[in-house]
C-alpha positions in Angstrom: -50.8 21.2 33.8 -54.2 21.4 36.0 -55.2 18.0 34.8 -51.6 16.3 35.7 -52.1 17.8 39.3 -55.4 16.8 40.1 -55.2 12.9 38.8 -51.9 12.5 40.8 -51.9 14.5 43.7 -48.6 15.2 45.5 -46.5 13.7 42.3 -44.1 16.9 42.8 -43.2 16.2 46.3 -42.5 12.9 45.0 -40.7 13.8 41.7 -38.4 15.9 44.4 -37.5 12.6 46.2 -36.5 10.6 43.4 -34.5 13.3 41.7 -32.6 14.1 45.1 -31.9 9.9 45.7 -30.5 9.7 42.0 -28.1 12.7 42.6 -27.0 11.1 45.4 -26.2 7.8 43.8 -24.3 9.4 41.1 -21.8 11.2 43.6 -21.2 8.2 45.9 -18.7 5.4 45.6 -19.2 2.1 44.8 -18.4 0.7 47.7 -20.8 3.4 50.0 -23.7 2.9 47.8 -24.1 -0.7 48.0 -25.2 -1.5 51.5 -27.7 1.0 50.6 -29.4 -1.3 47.7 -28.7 -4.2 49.8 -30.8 -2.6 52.7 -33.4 -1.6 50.0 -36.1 -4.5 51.5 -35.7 -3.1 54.9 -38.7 -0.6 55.2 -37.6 2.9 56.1 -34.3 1.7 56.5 -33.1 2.7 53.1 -33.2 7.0 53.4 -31.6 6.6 56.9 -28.4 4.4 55.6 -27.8 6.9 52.3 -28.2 10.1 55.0 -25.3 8.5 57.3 -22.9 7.7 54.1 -23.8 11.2 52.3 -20.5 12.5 50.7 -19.5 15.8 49.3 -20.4 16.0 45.6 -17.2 14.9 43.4 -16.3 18.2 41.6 -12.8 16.3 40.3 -12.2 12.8 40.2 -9.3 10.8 38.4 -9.7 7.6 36.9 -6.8 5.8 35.3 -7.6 2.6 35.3 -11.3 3.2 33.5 -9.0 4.8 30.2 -5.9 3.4 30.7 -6.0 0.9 27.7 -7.3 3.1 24.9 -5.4 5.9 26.7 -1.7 4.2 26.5 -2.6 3.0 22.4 -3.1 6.6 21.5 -0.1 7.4 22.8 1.5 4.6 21.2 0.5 5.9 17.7 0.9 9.3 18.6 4.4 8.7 19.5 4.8 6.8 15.8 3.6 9.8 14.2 5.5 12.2 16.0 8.8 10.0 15.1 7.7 9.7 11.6 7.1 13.4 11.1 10.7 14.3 13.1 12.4 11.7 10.5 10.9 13.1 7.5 11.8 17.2 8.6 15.6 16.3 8.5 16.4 15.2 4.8 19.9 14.8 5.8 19.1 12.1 8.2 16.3 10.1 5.9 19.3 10.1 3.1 21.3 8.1 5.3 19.6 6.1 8.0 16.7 4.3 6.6 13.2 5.0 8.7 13.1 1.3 9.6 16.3 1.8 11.7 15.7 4.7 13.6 12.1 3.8 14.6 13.9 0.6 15.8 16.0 2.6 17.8 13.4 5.1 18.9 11.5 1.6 20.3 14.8 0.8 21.8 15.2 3.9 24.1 11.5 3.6 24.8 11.9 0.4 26.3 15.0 1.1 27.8 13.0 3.9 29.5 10.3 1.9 30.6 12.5 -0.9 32.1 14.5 2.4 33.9 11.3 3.7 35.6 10.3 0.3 36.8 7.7 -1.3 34.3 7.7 -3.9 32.3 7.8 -3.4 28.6 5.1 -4.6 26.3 6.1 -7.1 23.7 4.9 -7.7 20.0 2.0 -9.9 20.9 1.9 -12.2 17.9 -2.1 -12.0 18.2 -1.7 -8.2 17.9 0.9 -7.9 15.1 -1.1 -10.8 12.7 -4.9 -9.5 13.4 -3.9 -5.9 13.8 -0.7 -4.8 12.2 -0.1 -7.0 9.3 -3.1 -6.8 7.5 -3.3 -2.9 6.5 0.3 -3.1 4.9 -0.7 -6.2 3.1 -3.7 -4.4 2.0 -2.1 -1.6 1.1 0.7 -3.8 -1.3 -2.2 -5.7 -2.7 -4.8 -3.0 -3.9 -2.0 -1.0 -5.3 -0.1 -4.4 -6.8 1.1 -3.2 -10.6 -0.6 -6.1 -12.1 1.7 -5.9 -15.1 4.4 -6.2 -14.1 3.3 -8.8 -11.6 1.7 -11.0 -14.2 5.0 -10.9 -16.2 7.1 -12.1 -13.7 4.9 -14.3 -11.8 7.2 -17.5 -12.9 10.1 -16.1 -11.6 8.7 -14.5 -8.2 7.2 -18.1 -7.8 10.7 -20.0 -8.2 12.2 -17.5 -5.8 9.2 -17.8 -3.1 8.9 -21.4 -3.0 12.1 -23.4 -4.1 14.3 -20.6 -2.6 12.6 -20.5 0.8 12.6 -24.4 0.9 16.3 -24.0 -0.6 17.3 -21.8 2.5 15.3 -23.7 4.7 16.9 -26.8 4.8 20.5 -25.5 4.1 20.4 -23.5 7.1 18.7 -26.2 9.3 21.2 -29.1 8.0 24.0 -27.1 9.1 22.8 -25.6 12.1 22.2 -28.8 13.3 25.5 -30.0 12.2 27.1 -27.0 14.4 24.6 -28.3 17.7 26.1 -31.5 17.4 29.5 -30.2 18.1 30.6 -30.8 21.9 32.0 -27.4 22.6 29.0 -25.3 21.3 27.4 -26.8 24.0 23.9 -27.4 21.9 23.8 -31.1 21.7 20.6 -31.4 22.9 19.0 -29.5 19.8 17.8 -32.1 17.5 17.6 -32.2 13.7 13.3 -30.9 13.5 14.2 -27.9 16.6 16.9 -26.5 14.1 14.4 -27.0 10.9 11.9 -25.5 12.7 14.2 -22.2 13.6 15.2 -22.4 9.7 12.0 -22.1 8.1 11.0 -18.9 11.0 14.7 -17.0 9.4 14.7 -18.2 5.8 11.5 -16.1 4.7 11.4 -12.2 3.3 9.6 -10.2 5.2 7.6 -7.6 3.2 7.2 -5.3 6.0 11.1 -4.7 5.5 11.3 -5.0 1.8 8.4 -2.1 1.5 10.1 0.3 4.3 13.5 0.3 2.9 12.9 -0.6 -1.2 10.6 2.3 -1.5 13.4 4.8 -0.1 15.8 3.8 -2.7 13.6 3.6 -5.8 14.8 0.7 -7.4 13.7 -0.3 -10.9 10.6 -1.9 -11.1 11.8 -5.3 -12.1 14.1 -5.7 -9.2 11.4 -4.2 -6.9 8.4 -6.9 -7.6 10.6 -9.5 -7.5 11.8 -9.4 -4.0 8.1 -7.5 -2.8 6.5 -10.1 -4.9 8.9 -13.1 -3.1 8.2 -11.4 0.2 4.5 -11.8 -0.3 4.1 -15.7 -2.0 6.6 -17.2 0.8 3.8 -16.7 3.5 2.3 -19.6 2.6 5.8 -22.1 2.2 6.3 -20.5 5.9 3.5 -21.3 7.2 3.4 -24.7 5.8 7.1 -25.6 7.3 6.1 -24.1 10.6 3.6 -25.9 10.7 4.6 -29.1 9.8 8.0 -28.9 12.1 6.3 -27.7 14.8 4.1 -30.9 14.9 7.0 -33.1 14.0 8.9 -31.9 16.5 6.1 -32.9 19.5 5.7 -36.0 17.9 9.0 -36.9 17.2 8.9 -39.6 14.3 8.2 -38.5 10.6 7.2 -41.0 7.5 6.9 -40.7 4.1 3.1 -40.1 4.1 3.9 -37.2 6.9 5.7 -35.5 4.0 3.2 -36.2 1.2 0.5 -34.5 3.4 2.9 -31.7 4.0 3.2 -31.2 0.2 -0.8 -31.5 -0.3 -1.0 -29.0 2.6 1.1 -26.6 0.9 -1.2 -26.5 -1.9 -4.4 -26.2 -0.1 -3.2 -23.2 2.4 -1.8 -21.4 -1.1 -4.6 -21.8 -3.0 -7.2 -22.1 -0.4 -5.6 -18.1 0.8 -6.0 -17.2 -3.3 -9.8 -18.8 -3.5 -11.0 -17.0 -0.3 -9.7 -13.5 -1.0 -11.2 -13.9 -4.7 -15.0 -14.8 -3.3 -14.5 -12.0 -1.1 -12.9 -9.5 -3.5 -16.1 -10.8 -6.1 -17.9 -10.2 -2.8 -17.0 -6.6 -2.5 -17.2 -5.7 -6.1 -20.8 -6.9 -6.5 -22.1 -5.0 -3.5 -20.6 -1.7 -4.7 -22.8 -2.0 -7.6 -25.8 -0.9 -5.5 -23.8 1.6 -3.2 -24.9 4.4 -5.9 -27.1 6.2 -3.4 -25.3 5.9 0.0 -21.6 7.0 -1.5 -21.0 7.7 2.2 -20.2 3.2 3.0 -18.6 2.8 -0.1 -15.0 2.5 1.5 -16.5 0.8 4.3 -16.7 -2.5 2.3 -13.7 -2.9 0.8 -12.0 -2.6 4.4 -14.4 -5.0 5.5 -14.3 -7.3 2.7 -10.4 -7.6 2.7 -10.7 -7.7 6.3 -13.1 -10.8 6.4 -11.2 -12.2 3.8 -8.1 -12.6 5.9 -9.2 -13.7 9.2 -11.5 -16.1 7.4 -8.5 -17.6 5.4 -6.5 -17.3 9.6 -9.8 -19.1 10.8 -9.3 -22.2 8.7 -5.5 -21.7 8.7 -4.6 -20.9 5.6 -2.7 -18.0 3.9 -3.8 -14.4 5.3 -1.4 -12.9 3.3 -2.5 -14.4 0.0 -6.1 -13.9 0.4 -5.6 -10.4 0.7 -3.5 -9.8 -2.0 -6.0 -11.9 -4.4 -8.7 -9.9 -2.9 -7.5 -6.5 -3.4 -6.3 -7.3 -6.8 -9.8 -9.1 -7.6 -12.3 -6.2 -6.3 -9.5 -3.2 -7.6 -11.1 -2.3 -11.2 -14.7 -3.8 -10.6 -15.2 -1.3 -7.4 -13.6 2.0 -9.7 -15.8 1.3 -11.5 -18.6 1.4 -9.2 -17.7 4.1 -6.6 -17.0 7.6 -6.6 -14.0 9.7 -7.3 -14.6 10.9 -3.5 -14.4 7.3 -2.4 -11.4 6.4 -4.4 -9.8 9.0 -3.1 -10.8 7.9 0.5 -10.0 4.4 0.1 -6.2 5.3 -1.4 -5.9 8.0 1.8 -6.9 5.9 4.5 -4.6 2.9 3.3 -1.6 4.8 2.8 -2.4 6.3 6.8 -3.5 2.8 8.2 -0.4 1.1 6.6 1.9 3.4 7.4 1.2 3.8 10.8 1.2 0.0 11.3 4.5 0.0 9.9 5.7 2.8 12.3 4.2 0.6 15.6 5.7 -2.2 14.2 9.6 -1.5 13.8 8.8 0.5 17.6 7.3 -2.4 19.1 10.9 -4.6 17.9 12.6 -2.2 19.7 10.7 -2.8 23.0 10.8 -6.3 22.9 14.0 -6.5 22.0 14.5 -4.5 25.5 11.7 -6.6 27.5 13.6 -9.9 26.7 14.6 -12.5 27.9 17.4 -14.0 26.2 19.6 -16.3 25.6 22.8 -15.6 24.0 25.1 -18.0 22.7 28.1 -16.4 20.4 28.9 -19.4 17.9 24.8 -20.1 17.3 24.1 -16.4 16.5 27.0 -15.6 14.8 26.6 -18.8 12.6 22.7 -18.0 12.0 23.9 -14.4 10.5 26.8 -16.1 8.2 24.1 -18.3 7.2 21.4 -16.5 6.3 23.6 -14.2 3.9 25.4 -17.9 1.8 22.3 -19.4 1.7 20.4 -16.3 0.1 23.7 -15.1 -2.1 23.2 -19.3 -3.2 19.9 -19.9 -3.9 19.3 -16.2 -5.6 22.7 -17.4 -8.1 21.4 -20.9 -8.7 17.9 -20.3 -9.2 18.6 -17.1 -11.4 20.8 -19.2 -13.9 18.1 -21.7 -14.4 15.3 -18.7 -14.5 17.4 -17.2 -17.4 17.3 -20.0 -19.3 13.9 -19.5 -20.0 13.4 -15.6 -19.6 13.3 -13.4 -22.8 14.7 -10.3 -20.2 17.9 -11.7 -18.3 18.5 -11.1 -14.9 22.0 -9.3 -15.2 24.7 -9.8 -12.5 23.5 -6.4 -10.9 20.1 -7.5 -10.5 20.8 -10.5 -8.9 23.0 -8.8 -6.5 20.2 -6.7 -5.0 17.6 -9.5 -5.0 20.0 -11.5 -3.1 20.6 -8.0 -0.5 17.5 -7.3 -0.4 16.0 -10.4 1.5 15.5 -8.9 4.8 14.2 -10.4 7.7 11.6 -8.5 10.0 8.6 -8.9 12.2 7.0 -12.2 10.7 9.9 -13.9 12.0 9.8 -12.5 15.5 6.0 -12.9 15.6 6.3 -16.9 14.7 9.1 -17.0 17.0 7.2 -15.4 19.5 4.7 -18.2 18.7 6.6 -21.0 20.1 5.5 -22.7 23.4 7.2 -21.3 25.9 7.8 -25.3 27.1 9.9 -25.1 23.6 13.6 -25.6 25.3 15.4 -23.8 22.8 12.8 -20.9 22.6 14.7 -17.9 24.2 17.9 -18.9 22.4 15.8 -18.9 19.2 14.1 -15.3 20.0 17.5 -13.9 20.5 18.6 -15.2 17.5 16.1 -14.2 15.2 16.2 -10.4 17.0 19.9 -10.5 15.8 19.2 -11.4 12.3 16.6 -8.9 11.9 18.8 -6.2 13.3 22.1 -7.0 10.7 19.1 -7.1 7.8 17.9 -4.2 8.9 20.8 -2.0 10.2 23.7 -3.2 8.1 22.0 -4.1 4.7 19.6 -1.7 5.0 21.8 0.9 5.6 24.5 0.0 2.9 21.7 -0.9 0.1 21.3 2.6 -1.0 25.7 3.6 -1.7 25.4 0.3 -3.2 22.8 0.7 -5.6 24.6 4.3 -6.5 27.7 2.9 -6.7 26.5 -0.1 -9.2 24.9 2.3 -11.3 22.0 -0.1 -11.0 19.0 1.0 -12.9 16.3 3.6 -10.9 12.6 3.3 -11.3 10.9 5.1 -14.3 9.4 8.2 -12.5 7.3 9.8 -15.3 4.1 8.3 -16.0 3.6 6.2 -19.5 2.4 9.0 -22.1 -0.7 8.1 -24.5 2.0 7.1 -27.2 3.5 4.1 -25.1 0.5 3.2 -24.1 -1.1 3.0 -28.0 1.7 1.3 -28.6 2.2 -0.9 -25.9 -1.2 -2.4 -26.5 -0.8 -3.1 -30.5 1.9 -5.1 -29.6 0.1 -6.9 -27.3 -2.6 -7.3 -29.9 0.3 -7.7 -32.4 1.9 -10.6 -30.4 -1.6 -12.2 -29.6 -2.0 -12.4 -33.2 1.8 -13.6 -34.2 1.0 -16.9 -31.3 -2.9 -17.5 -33.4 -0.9 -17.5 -36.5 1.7 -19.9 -35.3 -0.6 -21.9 -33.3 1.0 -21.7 -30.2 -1.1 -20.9 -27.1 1.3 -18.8 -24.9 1.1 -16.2 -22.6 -0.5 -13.2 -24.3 -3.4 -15.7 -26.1 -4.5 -16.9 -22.4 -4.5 -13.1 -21.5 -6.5 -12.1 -24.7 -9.0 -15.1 -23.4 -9.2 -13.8 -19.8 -9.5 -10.4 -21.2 -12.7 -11.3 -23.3 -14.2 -13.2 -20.8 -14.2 -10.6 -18.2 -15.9 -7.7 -20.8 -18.6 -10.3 -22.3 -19.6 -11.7 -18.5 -17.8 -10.9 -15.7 -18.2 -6.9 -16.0 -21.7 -7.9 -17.0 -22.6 -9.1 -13.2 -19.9 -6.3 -11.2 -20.1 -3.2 -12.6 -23.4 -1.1 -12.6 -25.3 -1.2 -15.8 -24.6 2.6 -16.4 -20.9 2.0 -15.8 -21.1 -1.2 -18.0 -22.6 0.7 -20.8 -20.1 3.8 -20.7 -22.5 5.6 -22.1 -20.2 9.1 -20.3 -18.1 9.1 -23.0 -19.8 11.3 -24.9 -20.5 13.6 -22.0 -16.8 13.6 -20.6 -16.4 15.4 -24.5 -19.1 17.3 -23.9 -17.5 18.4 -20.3 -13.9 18.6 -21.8 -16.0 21.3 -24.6 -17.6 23.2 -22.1 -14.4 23.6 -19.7 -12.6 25.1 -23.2 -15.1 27.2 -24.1 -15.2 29.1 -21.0 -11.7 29.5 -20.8 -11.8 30.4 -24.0 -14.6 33.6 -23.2 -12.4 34.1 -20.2 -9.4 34.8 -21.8 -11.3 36.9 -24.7 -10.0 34.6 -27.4 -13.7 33.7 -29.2 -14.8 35.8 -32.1 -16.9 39.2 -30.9 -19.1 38.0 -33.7 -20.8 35.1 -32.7 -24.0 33.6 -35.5 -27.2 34.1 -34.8 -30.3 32.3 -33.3 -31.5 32.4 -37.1 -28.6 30.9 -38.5 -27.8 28.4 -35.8 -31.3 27.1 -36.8 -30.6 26.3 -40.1 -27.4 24.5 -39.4 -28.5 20.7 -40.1 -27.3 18.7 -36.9 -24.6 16.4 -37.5 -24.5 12.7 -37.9 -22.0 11.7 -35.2 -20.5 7.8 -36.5 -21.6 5.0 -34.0 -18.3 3.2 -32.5 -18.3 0.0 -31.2 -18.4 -0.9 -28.0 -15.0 -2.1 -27.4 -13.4 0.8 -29.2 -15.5 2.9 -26.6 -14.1 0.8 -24.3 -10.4 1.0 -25.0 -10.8 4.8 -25.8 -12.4 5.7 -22.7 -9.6 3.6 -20.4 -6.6 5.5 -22.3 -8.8 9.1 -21.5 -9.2 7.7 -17.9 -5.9 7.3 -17.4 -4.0 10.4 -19.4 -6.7 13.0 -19.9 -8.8 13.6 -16.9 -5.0 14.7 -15.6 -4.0 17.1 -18.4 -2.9 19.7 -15.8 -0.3 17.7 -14.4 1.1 15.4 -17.6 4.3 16.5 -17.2 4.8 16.2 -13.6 6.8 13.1 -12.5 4.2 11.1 -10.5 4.5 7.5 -8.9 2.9 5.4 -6.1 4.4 5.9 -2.6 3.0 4.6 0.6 5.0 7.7 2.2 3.9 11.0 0.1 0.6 11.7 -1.5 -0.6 13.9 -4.2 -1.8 17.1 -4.4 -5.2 16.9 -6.0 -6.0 18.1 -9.3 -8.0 21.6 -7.9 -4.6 22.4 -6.2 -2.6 22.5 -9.4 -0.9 25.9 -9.2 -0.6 26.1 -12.7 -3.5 28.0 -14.3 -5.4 27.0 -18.0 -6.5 30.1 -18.3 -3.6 31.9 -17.4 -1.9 29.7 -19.9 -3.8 30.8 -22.5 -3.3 34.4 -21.9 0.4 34.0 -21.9 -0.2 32.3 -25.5 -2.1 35.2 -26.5 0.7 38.0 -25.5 2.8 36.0 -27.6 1.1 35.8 -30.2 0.2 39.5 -29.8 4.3 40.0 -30.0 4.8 37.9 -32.3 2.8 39.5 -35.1 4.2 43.2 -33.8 7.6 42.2 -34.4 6.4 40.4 -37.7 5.0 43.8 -39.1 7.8 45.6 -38.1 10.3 43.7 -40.1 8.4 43.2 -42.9 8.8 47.2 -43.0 11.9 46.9 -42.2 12.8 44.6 -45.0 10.5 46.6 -47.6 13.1 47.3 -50.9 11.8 49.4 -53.9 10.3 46.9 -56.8 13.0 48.0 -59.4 15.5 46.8 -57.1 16.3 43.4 -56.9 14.7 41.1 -54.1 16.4 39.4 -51.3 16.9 35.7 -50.8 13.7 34.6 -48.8 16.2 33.0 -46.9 17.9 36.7 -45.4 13.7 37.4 -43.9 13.7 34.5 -42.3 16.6 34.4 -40.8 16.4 37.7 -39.3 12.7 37.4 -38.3 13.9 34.2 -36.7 16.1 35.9 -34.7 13.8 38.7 -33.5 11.3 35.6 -32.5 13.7 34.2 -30.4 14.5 37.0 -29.0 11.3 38.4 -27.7 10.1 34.8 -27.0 13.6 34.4 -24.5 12.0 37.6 -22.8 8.2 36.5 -21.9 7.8 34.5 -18.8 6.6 31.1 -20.2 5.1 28.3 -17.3 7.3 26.0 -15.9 7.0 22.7 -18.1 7.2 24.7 -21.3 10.8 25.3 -22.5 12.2 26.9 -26.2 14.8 25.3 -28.0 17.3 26.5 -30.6 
């Protein structure tokens, strides 16, 4: 440091100053330090004004204010969590009370709470629950969509969503408006648009409900995507009707072209929603084609692609609902193709946290705001609204559903329409758009009140009662086990079988339009979204190579190969074998049945199915041991061939003597078999039979 001293003499004496004014700054207050920079141009001035406000150095300061938003939403999702966990440690209260009610009521004590201590509650901002809350349930529902079943149905989830929310729509806001116009209600000043307006915010499914309380009674799987599936195509009939009241109802006249644009409008938020989550979804799959080397941002972009999917489709006001469901069911089997098994497993993690927790704040927040208020309360109009909502869904589910059977080759039965109609509860999209209205609306607090009422009878009573109900109807219960590699063979020759059967007879149904689609996508869409490696499959062979090894060293661990093993000499001469070329789509369809049934051997006969609620253990945590298998096969075999040489002495005559029947060995070896088989300790999916 000799040359730093002598080029700037006295630097230290100056390095002290500066170092001893900064400390200083940092332990004043705002308010002392600033007439010291304002007097900063006064010469001298400066040192003397900081030495007269000079403060004792802060060793403990609190702050609030500088945390307190960030502070109060971790204890908001803390507090979900917490009441999540509690409900799920007391099985006897989850097999009553669905988790939907008592968060409900946990957001009601909360807000009671609040409103005790002097605060006021928060509300459901609708900003918050549609930009924040929504879309990770939505996202959830739409990656994970069973696309068959979907597919199958989509006619019949379509007629529900549309003609049964315009169905229960007008019915409820004709005779709502009929019951206003009597003098004793005391509503006559509610016109004929106010109460079509309140009908199209109560007349949709909410899927926020149908997913909390349908996945805790494990309904079949028809049943299920039928009201999910209704829940998730309404959003963009309610939006439309919304909408379109809402500006009728400021302008106050409606014509014929009015309700011609209405219709073109319905189409264009619909499909406009579908279009934008596909780009994106297309999006997302063709950038996780290069994401090969940086594995680490591969879940990154399919949050962000869903996410810009929806608030672009919000941005030009079209449906956010749809655009995410087209968008995670568009990017879905491109992007697992493309990632990782790590990633996949991140992806499928962090949705089942993020939509779950949004759930959780969302049933607590109706709680709070229910508390917060204000309201409005008039008996006859609630009351009505309830009585309503359950005739015009009972109606609409029995008039459409006779029609729909007309042309379905599976008919709804009586049971199935019963919990289709029971099942279309109300929740949080209806408060949020009733939330929406202006707050110079007249009849807004009345409305708010109303629609808090229906949510709670959904909710509470039908909720509650949906599960005796479904036991007591004997109505069918989802398929736990997972499709074995027989129904699956099978399931697609008939879908080849059937392709062929509409060629033959010329007609161009359902399964020839699929077949098309299907051969589109393998000659040029997979082409363009899956990597070229991926595309090419060439892992096939290696996966057998993989499955080899793993069985050959289970094999030397359990001391089952040969002690004499041939030679380098001989292993030389052996000619290598031609192994047959197969085509690429039989490599294709081979490789998706081994995806999907024998990468998890270890756990095929463990009941497995989708559940935003419970995840799976992975396959390194299987507590049933191959190899450990294997030696319990060998000890029985070991037994087995003991107790076979022992009877065969046993049953050794003379040869002058006449033989037994071959039957009489048998039998009795038989016996001794299942005997000494009864006695080892076999795993727990293996079982003997008489």
């Amino acid at each position: 440091m000799p040359a730093f001293s002598c080029a700037f003499p006295g630097c230290r004496r100056d390095l002290l100053v500066i170092v001893l004014v900064v400390f200083v700054g940092i332990g004043l207050p705002i308010e002392a330090s600033a007439p010291a920079y304002q007097s900063h141009g006064t010469e001298g001035s400066h040192l003397t004004n900081i030495t007269n406000t000079k403060k004792a150095f802060p060793v403990l300061a609190v702050n609030y204010e500088h945390v307190r938003k960030p502070f109060e939403i971790a204890l908001w999702i803390l507090l979900a969590l917490l009441m999540k966990l509690g409900f799920h440690l007391i099985p006897r209260l989850s097999g009553v009370v669905p988790e939907s009610c008592l968060l409900i009521v946990v957001g009601l004590l909360v807000g009671g709470l609040i409103k005790v201590i002097g605060e006021e509650p928060p509300v459901l901002d609708s900003q918050l629950f549609f930009l924040c809350l929504l879309p990770p349930i939505i996202l959830d529902a739409g990656y994970f969509l069973p696309i068959r079943p979907f597919t199958e149905n989509v006619g019949t989830i379509l007629v529900f969503a549309v003609i049964g929310t315009l169905w229960n729509t007008f019915f409820m806001g004709g005779l709502l408006y009929a019951l206003c116009q009597i003098e004793s209600v005391g509503l006559s000043r509610v016109d004929l648009l106010a109460c079509l307006l309140f009908g199209s915010i109560v007349s949709a499914v909410d899927p926020v409900a149908v997913l909390a309380v349908f996945e805790e009674i494990h309904i079949n799987e028809l049943v299920h995507i039928l009201v999910f599936g209704e829940s998730l195509l309404n959003d963009a009939v309610t939006v439309v009707l919304y909408n379109l009241f809402e500006e009728f109802s400021k302008v106050g006249t409606v014509t014929v072209l009015d309700v011609f644009l209405g219709v073109v409008c319905f189409f264009v938020v619909s499909l406009g929603g579908v279009l934008v989550g596909a780009i994106y979804g297309f999006l997302a799959a063709f950038t996780s084609r290069f994401t090969s080397h940086t594995r680490v941002i591969e879940p990154l972009f399919v949050f962000l692609y869903s996410y810009m999917a929806y608030l672009s489709s919000e941005m030009f006001h079209l449906s956010g609902i749809m655009a995410l469901i087209a968008c995670g069911v568009v990017m879905r089997p491109y992007v697992e193709a493309n990632i990782s098994h790590k990633s996949y497993t991140t992806i499928k993690y962090f949705l089942k946290m993020w939509s779950s927790v949004s759930e959780t704040l969302i049933f607590i927040f109706l709680g709070v705001s229910t508390v917060a208020g204000p309201h409005a309360w008039n008996w006859t109009f609630v009351i009505t609204t309830v009585i309503l909502c359950l005739v015009s869904r009972v109606l609409g589910v029995i008039g459409l559903t006779f029609i729909i059977n007309k042309f379905r080759i599976v008919k709804l039965t009586k049971k199935d329409q019963f919990i289709v109609a029971y099942g279309g509860l109300r929740g949080a999209i209806a408060f949020s758009l009733g939330y929406l209205l202006s707050n110079s609306h007249q009849m807004r607090h009345l409305f708010l009140t109303a629609i808090i009422t229906v949510i709670f009878f959904t909710v509470f009573v039908q909720g509650m009662t949906i599960r005796p109900l479904v036991e007591l109807l004997a109505v069918k219960k989802k398929k736990e086990s997972k499709p074995s590699i027989n129904e699956e063979i099978h399931t697609e020759f008939l879908d080849h079988l059937l392709t062929g059967v509409e060629g033959v007879c010329g007609h161009y149904g359902h399964y020839h339009w699929k077949e098309k689609l299907n051969r589109f996508n393998k000659t040029y869409v997979k082409r363009w979204l899956i990597a070229g490696e991926n595309f090419k499959e060439p892992e096939l062979i290696a996966f057998y190579r993989k499955m080899e090894l793993k069985q050959a060293i289970m094999m030397v661990e359990s001391g089952q190969l040969p002690s004499a093993l041939p030679s380098t000499v001989s292993m030389q001469n052996i000619q290598p074998r031609v192994i047959p070329r197969v085509s690429k789509k039989r490599e294709e369809e081979i490789r998706r049945i081994l995806r999907s049934n024998l990468q998890n051997n270890k756990q095929k006969m463990r009941s497995r199915s989708y559940s935003r609620h419970t995840l799976f253990d992975a396959d390194e945590e299987d507590n049933v041991s191959e190899v450990r298998l294997r030696k319990t096969k060998m000890e029985m075999e070991r037994r087995v061939s003991v107790m076979e040489r022992r009877m065969s002495h046993y049953l050794t005559v003379p040869a002058n003597r006449e033989s037994p029947r071959p039957g009489i060995r048998f039998s009795v070896l038989t016996v001794s078999l299942l005997s000494t088989l009864s006695s080892l300790p076999l795993p727990a999916h293996l079982t003997l039979s008489a």
